[in-house]
N, C-alpha and C positions, 0 to 999 in steps of 0.2 A: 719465762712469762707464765703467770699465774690464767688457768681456764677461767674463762665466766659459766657464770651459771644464769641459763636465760626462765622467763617467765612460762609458764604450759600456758599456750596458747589453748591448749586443749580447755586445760583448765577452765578458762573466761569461757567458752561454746558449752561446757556443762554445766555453768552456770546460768548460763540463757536457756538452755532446753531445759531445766528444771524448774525457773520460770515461766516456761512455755507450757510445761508439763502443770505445774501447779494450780493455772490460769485456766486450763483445759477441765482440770479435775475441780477448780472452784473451792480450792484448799486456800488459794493465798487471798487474805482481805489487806487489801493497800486500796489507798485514798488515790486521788490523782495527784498530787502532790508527792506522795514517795514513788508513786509510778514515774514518774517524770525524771526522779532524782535517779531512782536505779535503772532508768533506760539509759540518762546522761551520764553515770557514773560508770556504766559498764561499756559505756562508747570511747569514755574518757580514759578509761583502765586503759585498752587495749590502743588508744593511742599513741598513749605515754610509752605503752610497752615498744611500740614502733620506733617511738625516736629514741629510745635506750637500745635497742636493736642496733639502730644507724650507729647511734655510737663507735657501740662495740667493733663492728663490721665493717667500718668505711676506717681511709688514713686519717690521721692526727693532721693537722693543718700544721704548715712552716711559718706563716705569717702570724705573728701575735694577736693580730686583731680576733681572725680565725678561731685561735686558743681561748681565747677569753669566751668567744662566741660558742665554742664546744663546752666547756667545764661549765659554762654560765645555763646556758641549754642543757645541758646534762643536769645538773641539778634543778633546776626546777624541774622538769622532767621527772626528778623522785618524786620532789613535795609534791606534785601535784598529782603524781600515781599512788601516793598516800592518799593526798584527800580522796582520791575516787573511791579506794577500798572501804574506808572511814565511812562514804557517803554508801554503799552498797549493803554492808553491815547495817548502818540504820533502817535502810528503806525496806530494807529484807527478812532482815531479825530483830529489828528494834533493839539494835545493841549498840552504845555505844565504844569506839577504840579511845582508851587512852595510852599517845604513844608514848607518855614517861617508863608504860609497864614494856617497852619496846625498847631497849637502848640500843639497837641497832639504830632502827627506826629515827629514833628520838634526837641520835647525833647527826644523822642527815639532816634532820629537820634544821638543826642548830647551825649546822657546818653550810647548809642553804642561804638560812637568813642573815651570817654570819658573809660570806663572799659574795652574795648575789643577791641579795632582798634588804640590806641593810648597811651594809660595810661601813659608810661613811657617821654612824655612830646608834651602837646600841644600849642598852642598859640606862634607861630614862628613872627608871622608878626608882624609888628609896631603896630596896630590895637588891636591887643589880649596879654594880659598877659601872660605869662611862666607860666605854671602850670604844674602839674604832680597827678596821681590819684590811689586812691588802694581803693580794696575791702576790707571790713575788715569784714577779714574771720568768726570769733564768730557768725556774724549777717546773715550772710546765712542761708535762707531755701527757699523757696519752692514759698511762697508768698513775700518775701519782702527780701530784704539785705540794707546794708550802704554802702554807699565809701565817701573817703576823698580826698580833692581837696589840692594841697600846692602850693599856687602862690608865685614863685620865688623871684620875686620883695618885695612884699612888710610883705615876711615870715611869713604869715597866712596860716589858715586851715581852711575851709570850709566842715561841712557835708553835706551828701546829702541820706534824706529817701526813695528808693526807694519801690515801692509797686506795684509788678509786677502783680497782678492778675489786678488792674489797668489798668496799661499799654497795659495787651493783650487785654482787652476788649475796652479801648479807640482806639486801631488802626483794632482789628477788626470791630468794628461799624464802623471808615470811611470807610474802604476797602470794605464794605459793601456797604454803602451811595454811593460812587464811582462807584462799580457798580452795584447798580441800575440806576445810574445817564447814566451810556453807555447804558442799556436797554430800558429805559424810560428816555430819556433826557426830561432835564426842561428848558426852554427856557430861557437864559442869567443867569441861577443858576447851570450851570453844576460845577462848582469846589468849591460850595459854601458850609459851614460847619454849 
């Protein structure tokens, strides 16, 4: 079995006391609107991080329903400890993330909207193919599942191996990278992977 690699909690707390620190010294101008976003988003960071925690840390359910409710929970759980980082970045450094420059990142994103924000059909525009997507259920556990992709057009199937101990470790180490990168920035390498 493959280790995980968990978030620095540390990390999010140095980023609040630098916050705290910056606000004290009347270094940081933010409006109330990015105040709001980077109090929310660092609330949000560290929730996310909590039920990716549980994940890791607690049994795999026997019951299918369970499974679907883990993997499904589990991933939005990323996307959406993406968006906070994305939203923390903005409010902070007026920077925006683009996660295509992320392909870690950016296959989470996908592999989200893909099993759990969209399955029952994506690719509407001219640009993307009609597909539709399922998990197949047998291949659930803990570490890894399958889903199947059925593009409309041209009535293929495409698998897809997921390997979730992977995945949480690849977006924990950037959300990591990231912030350290707010704490100790590196001069013209801040969003650099």
């Amino acid at each position: 079995m493959e280790k995980y690699t968990y978030i620095n909690e540390q990390l999010i707390d140095n980023v609040r006391n630098q916050v705290k620190h910056m606000m004290e010294q009347k270094t940081l101008e933010i409006n109330s609107d990015k105040w709001n976003m980077l109090c929310i988003a660092l609330d949000t960071l560290e929730d996310m991080t909590l039920s990716i925690k549980y994940y890791i840390k607690t049994q795999f359910p026997r019951n299918d329903g369970g499974k679907y409710l883990y993997i499904f929970g589990l991933f939005q759980s990323l996307f959406v400890q993406q968006d906070a980082i994305k939203a923390i970045y903005k409010a902070l450094l007026n920077k925006e993330i683009d996660f295509k420059k992320f392909p870690y990142l950016n296959n989470i994103r996908n592999i989200r909207n893909d099993v759990v924000g969209h399955s029952t059909g994506r690719g509407t525009s001219k640009n993307t193919p009609k597909r539709f997507m399922s998990i197949s259920r047998t291949t659930m556990d803990k570490e890894s599942f399958e889903y199947y992709t059925y593009f409309a057009q041209t009535a293929t199937i495409e698998r897809h191996e997921i390997n979730v101990v992977k995945i949480i470790n690849d977006q924990n180490k950037t959300i990591n990278m990231m912030l350290e990168n707010i704490i100790y920035p590196k001069p013209q390498k801040l969003l650099s992977v």
